[in-house]
MIMARTOR-684933 format. One record per residue (C-alpha): y, x, z. Coordinates in steps of 0.001 Angstrom, whole numbers, plus 500000, padded with zeros to 6 digits. Layout:
REM residues N
<north=Y, east=X, up=Z>
...
//
This chain:
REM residues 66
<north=529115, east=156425, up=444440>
<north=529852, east=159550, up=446577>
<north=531324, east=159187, up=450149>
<north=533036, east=161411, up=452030>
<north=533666, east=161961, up=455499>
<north=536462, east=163563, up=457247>
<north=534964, east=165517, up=460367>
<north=537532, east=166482, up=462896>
<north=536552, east=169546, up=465558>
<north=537976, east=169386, up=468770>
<north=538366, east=173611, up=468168>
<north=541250, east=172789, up=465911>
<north=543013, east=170963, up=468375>
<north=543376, east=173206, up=470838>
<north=543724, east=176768, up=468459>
<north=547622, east=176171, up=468615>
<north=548486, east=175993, up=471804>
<north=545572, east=178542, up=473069>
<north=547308, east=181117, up=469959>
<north=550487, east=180330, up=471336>
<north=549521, east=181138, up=475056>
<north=548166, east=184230, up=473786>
<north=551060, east=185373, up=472112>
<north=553063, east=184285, up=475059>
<north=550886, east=186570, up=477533>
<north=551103, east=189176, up=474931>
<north=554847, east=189143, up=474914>
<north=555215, east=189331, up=478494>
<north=553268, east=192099, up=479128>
<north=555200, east=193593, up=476228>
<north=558550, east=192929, up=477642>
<north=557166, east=194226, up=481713>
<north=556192, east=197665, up=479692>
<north=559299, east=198458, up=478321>
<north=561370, east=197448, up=481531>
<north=559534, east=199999, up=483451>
<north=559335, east=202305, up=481262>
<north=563016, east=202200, up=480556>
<north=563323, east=201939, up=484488>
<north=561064, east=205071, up=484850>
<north=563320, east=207088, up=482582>
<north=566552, east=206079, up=483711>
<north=565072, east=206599, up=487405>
<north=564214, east=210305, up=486393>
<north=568044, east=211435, up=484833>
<north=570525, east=212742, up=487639>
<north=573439, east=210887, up=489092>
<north=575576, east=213078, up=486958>
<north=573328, east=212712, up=483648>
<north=573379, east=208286, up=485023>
<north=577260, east=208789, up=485113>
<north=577641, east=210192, up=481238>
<north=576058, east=207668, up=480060>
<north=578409, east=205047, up=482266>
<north=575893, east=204344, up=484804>
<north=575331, east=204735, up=488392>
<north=571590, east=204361, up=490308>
<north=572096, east=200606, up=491275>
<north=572733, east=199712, up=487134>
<north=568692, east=200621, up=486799>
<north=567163, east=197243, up=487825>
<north=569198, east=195166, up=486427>
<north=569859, east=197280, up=483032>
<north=565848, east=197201, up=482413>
<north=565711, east=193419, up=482972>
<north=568391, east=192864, up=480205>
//
């Protein structure tokens, strides 16, 4: 008669969550990117080119943190 014997690694039991903090740090630094670059671009248009587009200087924070 064969036996067999489940062997459990501690490894998989912490791959999740360490994948899922990964992806999480990943993601942040991906969103903080694109909210400065969008708030270096907007920063670089004119207060009449921030006005065509129905925005004035103060709009730039808080439009790249949307």
């Amino acid at each position: 008669m064969t036996t067999l014997f489940a062997r459990s690694t501690s490894a998989g039991t912490f791959a999740l969550p360490i994948a899922a903090a990964i992806n999480h740090l990943v993601a942040s630094v991906m969103n903080w990117n694109d909210a400065r670059v969008t708030r270096k671009a907007l920063s670089r248009l004119t207060d009449r080119e921030l006005n065509d587009i129905g925005l004035v200087r103060g709009d730039i924070d808080h439009i790249s943190k949307i």
